[in-house]
C-alpha positions in Angstrom: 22.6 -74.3 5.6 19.3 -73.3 7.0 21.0 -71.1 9.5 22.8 -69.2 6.7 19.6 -68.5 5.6 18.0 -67.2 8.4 21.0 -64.7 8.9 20.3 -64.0 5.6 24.2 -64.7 4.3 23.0 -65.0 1.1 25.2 -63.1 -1.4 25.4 -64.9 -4.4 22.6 -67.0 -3.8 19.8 -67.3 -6.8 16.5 -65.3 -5.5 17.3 -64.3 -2.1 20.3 -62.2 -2.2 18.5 -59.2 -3.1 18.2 -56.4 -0.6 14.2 -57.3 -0.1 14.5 -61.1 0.4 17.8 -60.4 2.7 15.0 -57.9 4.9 12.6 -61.1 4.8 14.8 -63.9 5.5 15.8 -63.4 9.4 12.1 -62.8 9.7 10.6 -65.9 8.1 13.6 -68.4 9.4 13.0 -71.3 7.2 13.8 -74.7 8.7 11.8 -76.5 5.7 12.2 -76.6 2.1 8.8 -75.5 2.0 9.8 -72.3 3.8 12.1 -71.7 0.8 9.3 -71.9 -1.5 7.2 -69.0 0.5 9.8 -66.9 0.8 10.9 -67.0 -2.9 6.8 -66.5 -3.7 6.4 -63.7 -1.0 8.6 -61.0 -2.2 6.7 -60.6 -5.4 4.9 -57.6 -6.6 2.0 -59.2 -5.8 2.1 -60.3 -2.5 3.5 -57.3 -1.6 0.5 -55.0 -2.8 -2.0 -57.2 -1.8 -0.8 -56.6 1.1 0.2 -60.0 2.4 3.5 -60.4 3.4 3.7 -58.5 6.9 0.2 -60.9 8.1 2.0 -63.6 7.0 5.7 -63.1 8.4 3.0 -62.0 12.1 1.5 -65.4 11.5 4.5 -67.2 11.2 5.9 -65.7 14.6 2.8 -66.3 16.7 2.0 -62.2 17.2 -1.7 -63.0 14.9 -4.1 -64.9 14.6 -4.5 -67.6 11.7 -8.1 -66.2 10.2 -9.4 -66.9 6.2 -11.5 -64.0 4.3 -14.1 -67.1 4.6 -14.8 -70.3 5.8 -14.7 -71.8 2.9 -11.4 -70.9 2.1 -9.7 -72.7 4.5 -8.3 -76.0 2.9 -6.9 -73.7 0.3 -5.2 -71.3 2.1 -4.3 -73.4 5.7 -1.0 -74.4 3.9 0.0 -70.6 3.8 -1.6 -69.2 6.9 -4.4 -67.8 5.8 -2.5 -65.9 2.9 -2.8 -66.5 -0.8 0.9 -66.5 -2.1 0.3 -68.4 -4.9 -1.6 -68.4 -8.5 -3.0 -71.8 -8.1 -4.5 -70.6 -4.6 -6.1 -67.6 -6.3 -7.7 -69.7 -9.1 -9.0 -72.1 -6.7 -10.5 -69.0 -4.7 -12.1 -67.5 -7.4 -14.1 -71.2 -7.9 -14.6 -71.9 -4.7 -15.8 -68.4 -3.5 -17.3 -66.9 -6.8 -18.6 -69.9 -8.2 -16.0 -69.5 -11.5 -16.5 -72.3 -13.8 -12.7 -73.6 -14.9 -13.0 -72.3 -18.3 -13.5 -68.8 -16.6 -10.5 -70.0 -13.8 -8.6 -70.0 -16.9 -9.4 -67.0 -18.0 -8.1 -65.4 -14.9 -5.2 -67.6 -15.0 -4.7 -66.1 -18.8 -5.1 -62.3 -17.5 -2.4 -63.1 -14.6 0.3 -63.6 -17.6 2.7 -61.2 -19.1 0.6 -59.7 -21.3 -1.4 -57.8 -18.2 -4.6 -56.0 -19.9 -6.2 -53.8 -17.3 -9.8 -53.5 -19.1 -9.8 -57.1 -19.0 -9.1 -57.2 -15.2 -12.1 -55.2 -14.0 -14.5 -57.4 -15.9 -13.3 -60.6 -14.4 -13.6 -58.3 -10.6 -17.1 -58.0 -11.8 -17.7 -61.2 -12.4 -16.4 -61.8 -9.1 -18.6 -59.8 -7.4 -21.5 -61.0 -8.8 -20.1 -64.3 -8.3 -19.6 -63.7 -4.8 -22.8 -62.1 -4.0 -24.4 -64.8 -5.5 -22.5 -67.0 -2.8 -23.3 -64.8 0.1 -19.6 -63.8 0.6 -19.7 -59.2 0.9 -18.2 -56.6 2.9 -15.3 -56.8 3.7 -14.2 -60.3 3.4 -15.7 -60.3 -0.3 -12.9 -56.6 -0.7 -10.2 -59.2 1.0 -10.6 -61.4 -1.6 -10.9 -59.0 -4.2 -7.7 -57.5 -3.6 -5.7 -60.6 -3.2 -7.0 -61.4 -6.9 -6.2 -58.4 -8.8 -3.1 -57.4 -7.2 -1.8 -60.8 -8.6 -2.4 -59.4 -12.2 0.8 -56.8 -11.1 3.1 -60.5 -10.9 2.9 -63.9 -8.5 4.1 -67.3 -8.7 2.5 -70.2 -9.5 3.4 -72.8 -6.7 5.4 -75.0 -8.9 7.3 -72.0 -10.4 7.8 -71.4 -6.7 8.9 -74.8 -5.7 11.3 -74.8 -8.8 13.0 -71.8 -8.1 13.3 -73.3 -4.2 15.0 -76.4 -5.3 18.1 -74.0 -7.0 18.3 -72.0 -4.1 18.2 -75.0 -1.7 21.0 -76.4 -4.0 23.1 -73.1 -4.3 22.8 -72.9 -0.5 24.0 -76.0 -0.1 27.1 -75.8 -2.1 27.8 -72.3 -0.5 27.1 -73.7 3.3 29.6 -76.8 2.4 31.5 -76.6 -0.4 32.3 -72.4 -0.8 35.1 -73.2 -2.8 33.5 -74.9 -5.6 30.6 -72.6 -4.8 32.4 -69.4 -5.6 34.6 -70.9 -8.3 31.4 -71.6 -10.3 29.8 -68.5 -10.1 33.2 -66.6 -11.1 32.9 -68.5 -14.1 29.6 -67.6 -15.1 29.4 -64.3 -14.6 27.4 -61.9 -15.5 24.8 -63.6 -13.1 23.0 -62.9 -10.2 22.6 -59.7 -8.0 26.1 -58.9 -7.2 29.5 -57.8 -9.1 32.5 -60.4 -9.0 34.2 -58.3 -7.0 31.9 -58.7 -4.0 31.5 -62.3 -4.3 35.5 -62.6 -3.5 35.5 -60.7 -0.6 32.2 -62.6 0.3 34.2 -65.9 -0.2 37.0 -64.9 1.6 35.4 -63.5 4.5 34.1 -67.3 4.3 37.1 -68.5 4.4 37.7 -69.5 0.9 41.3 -68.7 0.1 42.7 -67.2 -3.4 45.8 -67.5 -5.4 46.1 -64.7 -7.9 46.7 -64.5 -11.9 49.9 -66.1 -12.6 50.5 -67.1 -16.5 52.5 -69.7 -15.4 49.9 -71.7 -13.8 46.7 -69.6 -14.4 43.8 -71.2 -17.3 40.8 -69.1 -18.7 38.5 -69.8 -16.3 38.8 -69.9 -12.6 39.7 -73.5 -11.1 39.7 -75.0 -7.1 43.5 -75.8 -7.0 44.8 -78.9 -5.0 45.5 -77.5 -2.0 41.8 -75.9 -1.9 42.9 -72.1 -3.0 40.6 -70.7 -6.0 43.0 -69.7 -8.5 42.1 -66.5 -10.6 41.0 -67.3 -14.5 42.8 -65.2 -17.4 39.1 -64.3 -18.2 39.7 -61.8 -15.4 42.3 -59.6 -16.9 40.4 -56.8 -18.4 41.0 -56.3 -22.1 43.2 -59.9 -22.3 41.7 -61.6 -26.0 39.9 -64.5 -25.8 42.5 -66.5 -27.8 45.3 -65.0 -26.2 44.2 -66.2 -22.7 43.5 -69.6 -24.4 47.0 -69.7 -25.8 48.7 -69.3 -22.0 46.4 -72.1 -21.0 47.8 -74.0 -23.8 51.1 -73.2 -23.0 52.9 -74.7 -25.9 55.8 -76.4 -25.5 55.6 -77.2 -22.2 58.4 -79.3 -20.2 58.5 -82.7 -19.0 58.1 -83.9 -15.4 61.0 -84.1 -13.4 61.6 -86.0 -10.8 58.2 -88.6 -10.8 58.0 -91.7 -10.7 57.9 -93.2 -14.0 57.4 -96.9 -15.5 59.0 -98.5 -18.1 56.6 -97.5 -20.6 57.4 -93.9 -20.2 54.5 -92.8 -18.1 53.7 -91.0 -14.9 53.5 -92.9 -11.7 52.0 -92.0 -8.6 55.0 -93.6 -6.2 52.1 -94.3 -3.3 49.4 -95.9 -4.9 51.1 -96.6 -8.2 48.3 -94.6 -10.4 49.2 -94.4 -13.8 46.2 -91.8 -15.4 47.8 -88.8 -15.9 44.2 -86.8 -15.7 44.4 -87.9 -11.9 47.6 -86.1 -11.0 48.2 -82.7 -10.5 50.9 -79.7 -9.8 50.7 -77.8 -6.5 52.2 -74.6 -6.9 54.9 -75.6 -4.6 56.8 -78.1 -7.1 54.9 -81.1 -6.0 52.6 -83.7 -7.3 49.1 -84.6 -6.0 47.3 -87.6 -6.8 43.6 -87.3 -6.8 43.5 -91.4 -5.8 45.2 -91.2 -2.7 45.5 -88.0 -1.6 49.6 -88.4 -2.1 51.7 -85.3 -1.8 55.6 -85.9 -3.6 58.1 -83.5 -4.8 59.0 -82.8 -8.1 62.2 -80.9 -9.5 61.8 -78.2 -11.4 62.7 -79.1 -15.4 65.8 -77.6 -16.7 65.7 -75.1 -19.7 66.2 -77.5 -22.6 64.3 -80.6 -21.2 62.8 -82.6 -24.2 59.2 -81.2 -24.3 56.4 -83.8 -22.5 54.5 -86.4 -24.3 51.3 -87.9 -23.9 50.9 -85.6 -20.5 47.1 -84.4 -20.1 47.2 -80.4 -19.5 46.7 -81.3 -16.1 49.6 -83.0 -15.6 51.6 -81.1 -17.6 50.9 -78.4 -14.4 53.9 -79.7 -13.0 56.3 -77.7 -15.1 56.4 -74.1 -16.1 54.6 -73.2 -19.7 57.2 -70.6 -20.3 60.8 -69.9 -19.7 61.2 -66.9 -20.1 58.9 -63.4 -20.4 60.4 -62.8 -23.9 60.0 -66.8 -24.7 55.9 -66.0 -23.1 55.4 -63.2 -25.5 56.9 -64.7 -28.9 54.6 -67.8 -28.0 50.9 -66.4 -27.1 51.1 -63.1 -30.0 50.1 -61.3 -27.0 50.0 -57.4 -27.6 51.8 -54.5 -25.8 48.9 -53.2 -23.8 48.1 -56.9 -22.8 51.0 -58.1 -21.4 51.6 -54.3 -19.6 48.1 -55.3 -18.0 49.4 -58.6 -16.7 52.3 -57.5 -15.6 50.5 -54.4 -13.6 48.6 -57.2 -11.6 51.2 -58.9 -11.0 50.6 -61.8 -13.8 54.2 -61.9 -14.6 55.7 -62.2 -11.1 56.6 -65.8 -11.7 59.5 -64.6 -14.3 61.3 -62.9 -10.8 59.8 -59.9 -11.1 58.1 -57.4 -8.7 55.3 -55.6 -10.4 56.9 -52.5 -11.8 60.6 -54.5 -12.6 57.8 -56.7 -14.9 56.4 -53.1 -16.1 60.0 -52.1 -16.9 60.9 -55.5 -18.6 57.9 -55.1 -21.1 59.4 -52.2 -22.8 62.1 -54.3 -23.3 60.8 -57.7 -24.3 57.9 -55.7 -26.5 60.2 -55.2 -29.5 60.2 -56.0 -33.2 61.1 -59.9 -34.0 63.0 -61.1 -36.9 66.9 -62.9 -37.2 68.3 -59.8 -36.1 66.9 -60.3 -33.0 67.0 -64.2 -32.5 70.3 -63.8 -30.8 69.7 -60.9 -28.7 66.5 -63.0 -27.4 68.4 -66.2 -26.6 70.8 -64.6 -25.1 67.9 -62.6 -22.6 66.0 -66.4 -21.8 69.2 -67.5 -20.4 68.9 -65.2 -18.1 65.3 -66.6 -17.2 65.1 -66.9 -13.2 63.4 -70.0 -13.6 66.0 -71.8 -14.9 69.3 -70.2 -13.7 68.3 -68.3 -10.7 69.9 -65.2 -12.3 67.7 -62.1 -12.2 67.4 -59.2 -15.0 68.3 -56.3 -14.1 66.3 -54.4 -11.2 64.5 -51.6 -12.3 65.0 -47.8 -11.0 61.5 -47.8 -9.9 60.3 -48.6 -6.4 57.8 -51.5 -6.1 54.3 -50.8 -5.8 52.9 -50.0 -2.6 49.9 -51.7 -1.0 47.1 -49.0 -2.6 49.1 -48.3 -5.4 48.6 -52.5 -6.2 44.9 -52.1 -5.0 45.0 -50.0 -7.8 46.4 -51.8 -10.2 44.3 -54.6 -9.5 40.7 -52.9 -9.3 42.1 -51.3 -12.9 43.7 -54.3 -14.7 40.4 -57.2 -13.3 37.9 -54.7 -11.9 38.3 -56.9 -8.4 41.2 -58.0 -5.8 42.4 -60.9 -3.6 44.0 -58.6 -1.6 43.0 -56.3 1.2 39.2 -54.4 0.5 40.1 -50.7 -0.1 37.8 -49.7 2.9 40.6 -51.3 5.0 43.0 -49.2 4.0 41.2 -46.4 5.1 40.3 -47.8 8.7 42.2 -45.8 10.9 41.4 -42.8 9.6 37.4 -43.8 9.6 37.5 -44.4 12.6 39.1 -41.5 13.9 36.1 -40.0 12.6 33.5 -42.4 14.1 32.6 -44.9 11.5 31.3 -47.9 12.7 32.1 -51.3 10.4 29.4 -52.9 8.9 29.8 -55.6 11.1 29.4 -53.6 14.6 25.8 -52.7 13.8 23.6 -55.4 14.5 25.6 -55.3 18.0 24.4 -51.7 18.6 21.4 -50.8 20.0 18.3 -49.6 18.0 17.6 -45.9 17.6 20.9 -44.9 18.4 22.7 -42.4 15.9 25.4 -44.4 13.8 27.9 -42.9 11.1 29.0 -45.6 8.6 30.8 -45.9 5.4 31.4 -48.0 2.5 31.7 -48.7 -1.3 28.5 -48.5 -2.4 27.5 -51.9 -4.3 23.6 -52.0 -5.0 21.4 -49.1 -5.7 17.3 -49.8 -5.7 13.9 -47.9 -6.4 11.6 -50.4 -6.1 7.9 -49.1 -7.6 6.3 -50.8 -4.7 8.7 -48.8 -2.1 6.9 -45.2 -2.7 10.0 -43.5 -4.1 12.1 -44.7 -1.1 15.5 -45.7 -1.7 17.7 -48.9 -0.8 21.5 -49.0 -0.7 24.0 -51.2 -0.1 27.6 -50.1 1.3 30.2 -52.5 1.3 33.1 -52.6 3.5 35.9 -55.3 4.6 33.5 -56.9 7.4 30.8 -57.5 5.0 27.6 -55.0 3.6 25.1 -52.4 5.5 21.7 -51.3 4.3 21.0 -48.0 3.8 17.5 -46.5 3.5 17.0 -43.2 1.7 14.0 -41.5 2.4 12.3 -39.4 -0.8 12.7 -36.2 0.2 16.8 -36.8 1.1 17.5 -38.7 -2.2 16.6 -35.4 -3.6 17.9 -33.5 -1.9 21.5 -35.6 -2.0 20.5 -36.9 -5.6 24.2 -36.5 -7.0 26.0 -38.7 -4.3 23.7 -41.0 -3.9 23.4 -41.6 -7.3 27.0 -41.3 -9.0 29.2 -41.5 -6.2 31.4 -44.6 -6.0 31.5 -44.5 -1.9 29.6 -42.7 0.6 29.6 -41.9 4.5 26.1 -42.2 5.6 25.3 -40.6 9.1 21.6 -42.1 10.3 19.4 -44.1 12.9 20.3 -47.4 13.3 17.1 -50.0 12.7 17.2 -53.2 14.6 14.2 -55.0 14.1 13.2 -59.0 14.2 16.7 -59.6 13.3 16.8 -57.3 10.4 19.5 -54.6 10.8 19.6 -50.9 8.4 20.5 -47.5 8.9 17.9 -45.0 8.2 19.8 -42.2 6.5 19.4 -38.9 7.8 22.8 -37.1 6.0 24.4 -38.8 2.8 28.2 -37.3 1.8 30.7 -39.2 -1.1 33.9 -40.3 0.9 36.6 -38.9 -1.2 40.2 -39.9 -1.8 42.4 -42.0 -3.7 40.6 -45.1 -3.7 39.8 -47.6 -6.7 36.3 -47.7 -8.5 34.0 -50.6 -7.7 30.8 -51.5 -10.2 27.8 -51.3 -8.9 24.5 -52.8 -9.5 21.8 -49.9 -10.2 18.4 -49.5 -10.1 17.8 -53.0 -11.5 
C-alpha cells in the first residue's frame, strides 16, 4: 500500500489524487501514517506560500539541514522538521515566540477561519511584532515567523483535521492496494466524487487488473456489484438517460423463473448440494448457469428454466440470479414501461445482447418490439416470445445491417454511459501515433530528462492553480495510464482554444524527470483530430 503511494498510483484516492499531491507523493515517500498526515497538510495554500513545502520535502531527503526560525521553537516544530504545517503549531508559535496570551491565540485561531478579514490580519502581525521584539526574536528569523503565520490566514490544517483526512486515505488505499474490486465498485456507485470521471477510474481499475462484465438487463441491477467470479458488473445507473424507476424495475425483474436443476429439500427450498446451506441470501448465479455458495466456496450447474416454469417462491433476488428476468425483448419491454429511446440506448450498448442479438440486430428488433399494445396485438406478441433464443434456441430474424465494428461500439458506448469496458480510444489509434512518434504515457518515466518527447492523449484534468502564477497543469490520458502536461503562461495564450476546449491533444515538449516525479514541459500544444468519442473532463476545479 505504501509503495502505491510513493509512485503516486493514486487515482481515485480521497486527497492525493490531484495533480499537486501526485507531484509531492514520490518526493515525500511515506512509510508512516504520519507521513500521510504531512502530505495531506502540505499541499495547502498555506504551506505552499509560506513557502514551506520544498524545505520540508529537502529535509526529509537529507539535502538540508533541520534549523528552527528560533530556539525556542524547537519542541514545536521538531515533529515537522523545522516546518510549521499545522494551525495548532502556528498558535503555539505565536505564544511561545510573541508572548500571545490564549485568549489572543484564539483570536488568531478565529482570523485563520473562513471568514478571512485582511484588516484584522495586520493588527494581529503587529501585535506580533511587538510581541516578538519584546522577546528579543527580529530580523530575519522574527520575518520567518511572520510569514509562516499570515500566510496560514490564505488556508491550513489543523493537525487533527490533518490526521482525519489521513485515516480515509490510509483506508481508501488500502482497499485499492488489496481489494480493487470492491474498491472500484464502491466508488462507481457514488459518483460524482473525487477528482476523476468514471470513465478513468475503469480504465484505472483495469489496468489494475480488475476485470468488467458489461450492462446486461438480464443480470445487470442499478448499481454496480463484485459478481462471484470477481468481475465488476456494470449498474443500470450507467445508461445515460435510463429512468430511475425503470432501471429499478429490470432489477426487479418481475416474474422471474424458478431454479432449475439445484438441489432442493423436501420443504421446497434451495440446497447447496456440498455443504447443505439452506439460506437462499448465501447463494448466487454466475453468469455461466451455475450456482455459487458463499459458505463453501461450491461451484454446481444449474439448467436453464424453460419458458413456462411456475414463477419462484420465497427466492431472495439474489438467488433468484440463477434464472433469466425476462424471456423475451418484447416480454422485457411490456414488463419495465421502458420507453423507445431507452431501450434503443440499451440495445446500442449492447444491454440486449442476451436476447441473441448483436448490437445493431437488437437496434433493428426495437423498431419492431416498440409498438402499440392492446388484444390486437396479444397474439402477434406470443407468438414473437416463442421465438425467444433463450428458451428455444431459435433466433429472430438477422438484420440487413452489418454489426458494429470495434470504434463504431467505442462509440456507442462513450455515447450511451459516457465510459467503456472495452479497449481506451487512444488504442485504437496506436499505430498510426506512433508512426508519428508518440511516446505512451507509460514510456516516459523510462526516458531520459531533457530529451524532446511528443505525446498524446484524452485530455482528463485541466488546472490553474492561483498559487501556480498563471501556469497551467494538464492531464492526458491514454491506454497505459495518464501524463502531466505543464503549460507555461505565455503558450496557454497563445494555444488558449485547444488547450482549453479540445477533447484530445498532441503535446510536443521537454520531458522533466525529477526525484521520481515525471511531466512534459509543453513547448507546442495541437487537438488530435478524428473520429474518436468525447471523454468529460475535470476543469479548472
Amino acid at each position: 500500500m505504501y509503495r502505491m503511494l510513493q509512485e503516486a498510483d493514486t487515482i481515485g484516492i480521497f486527497q492525493v489524487e490531484s495533480r499537486a499531491q501526485m507531484a509531492t507523493l514520490p518526493r515525500l515517500r511515506p512509510k508512516t501514517f504520519y507521513d500521510i498526515v504531512v502530505e495531506v497538510a502540505i499541499i495547502r495554500p498555506g504551506p505552499i506560500v509560506g513557502q514551506m513545502v520544498h524545505p520540508y520535502l529537502k529535509r526529509r531527503q537529507g539535502q538540508e539541514p533541520v534549523v528552527y526560525p528560533h530556539a525556542s521553537l524547537e519542541p514545536i516544530l521538531e515533529r515537522t522538521l523545522g516546518v510549521p504545517l499545522f494551525q495548532e503549531q502556528l498558535l503555539r508559535m505565536a505564544m511561545v515566540a510573541a508572548g500571545f496570551s490564549g485568549g489572543e491565540a484564539e483570536e488568531l485561531r478565529r482570523a485563520f477561519g473562513f471568514k478571512r478579514s485582511e484588516r484584522r490580519m495586520q493588527e494581529i502581525e503587529k501585535k506580533l511584532r511587538a510581541g516578538m521584539a519584546k522577546q528579543g526574536i527580529g530580523g530575519e528569523a522574527a520575518e520567518e515567523i511572520i510569514r509562516s503565520i499570515t500566510s496560514f490566514a490564505l488556508y491550513g490544517f489543523p493537525e487533527s483535521h490533518a490526521a482525519s483526512f489521513a485515516l480515509l486515505v490510509y483506508a481508501s488505499a488500502y482497499l485499492k492496494a488489496h481489494y480493487p474490486a470492491a474498491f472500484y465498485t464502491a466508488m462507481l456507485n457514488n459518483q460524482p466524487m473525487g477528482f476523476y470521471h468514471p470513465s478513468t477510474l475503469v480504465k484505472d481499475a483495469q489496468r489494475h487488473g480488475v476485470r468488467f462484465a458489461p450492462i446486461d438487463v438480464q443480470v445487470s441491477d442499478r448499481a454496480c456489484r463484485v459478481e462471484a467470479d470477481g468481475r465488476v458488473r456494470l449498474g443500470l445507473m450507467y445508461v445515460n438517460g435510463l429512468r430511475r424507476e425503470v432501471a429499478e424495475a429490470i432489477e426487479a425483474g418481475s416474474g422471474k423463473r424458478e431454479v432449475g436443476g439445484a438441489r432442493r429439500d423436501a420443504g421446497g427450498d434451495i440446497r447447496c448440494p456440498k455443504c447443505g446451506c439452506d439460506d437462499e441470501s448465501m447463494i448466487e448465479a454466475l453468469h455461466t448457469h451455475e450456482a455459487f455458495c458463499n459458505i463453501c466456496s461450491h461451484v454446481w450447474p444449474v439448467e436453464p428454466p424453460a419458458v413456462d416454469s411456475p414463477p419462484a417462491s420465497g427466492l431472495s433476488p439474489r438467488a433468484s440470479r440463477l434464472a433469466p428476468r425476462f424471456s423475451s425483448l418484447d416480454d422485457f419491454i411490456r414488463r419495465t414501461g421502458i420507453r423507445r429511446d431507452e431501450v434503443a440506448t440499451l440495445a446500442s450498448i449492447g444491454a440486449l445482447n442476451a436476447f441473441g442479438f448483436d448490437r445493431r440486430t437488437a437496434l433493428w428488433q426495437v423498431e419492431q418490439a416498440v409498438r402499440p399494445a392492446g388484444e390486437l396485438f396479444d397474439e402477434a406478441r406470443e407468438d414473437d416470445s416463442r421465438l425467444a433464443p433463450p428458451a428455444s434456441g431459435v433466433l429472430p430474424p438477422a438484420s440487413p445491417l452489418a454489426p458494429m465494428t470495434v470504434p463504431e461500439r467505442l462509440l456507442a458506448d462513450y455515447a450511451g454511459t459516457s465510459l467503456t469496458i472495452g479497449p481506451h480510444p487512444m488504442s485504437l489509434r496506436r499505430p498510426e501515433l506512433a508512426l508519428r512518434g508518440v511516446l505512451r504515457a507509460s514510456d516516459l518515466p523510462l526516458g531520459r530528462h531533457g530529451r524532446r518527447v511528443r505525446v498524446a492523449g484524452a485530455v482528463i484534468t485541466r488546472q490553474r492553480p492561483g498559487t501556480a502564477k498563471g501556469f497551467v497543469f494538464l492531464t492526458l490520458e491514454d491506454e497505459t495510464g495518464i501524463a502531466n502536461i505543464i503549460v507555461r503562461p505565455d503558450l496557454f495564450s497563445e494555444h488558449r482554444a485547444a488547450v482549453v476546449g479540445a477533447p484530445y491533444l498532441i503535446v510536443d515538449g521537454t520531458l522533466q524527470i525529477q526525484e521520481g516525479v515525471t511531466s512534459v514541459r509543453a513547448e507546442r500544444v495541437q487537438p488530435l483530430t478524428g473520429d474518436s468519442p468525447a471523454v468529460d473532463s475535470h476543469d479548472f476545479r
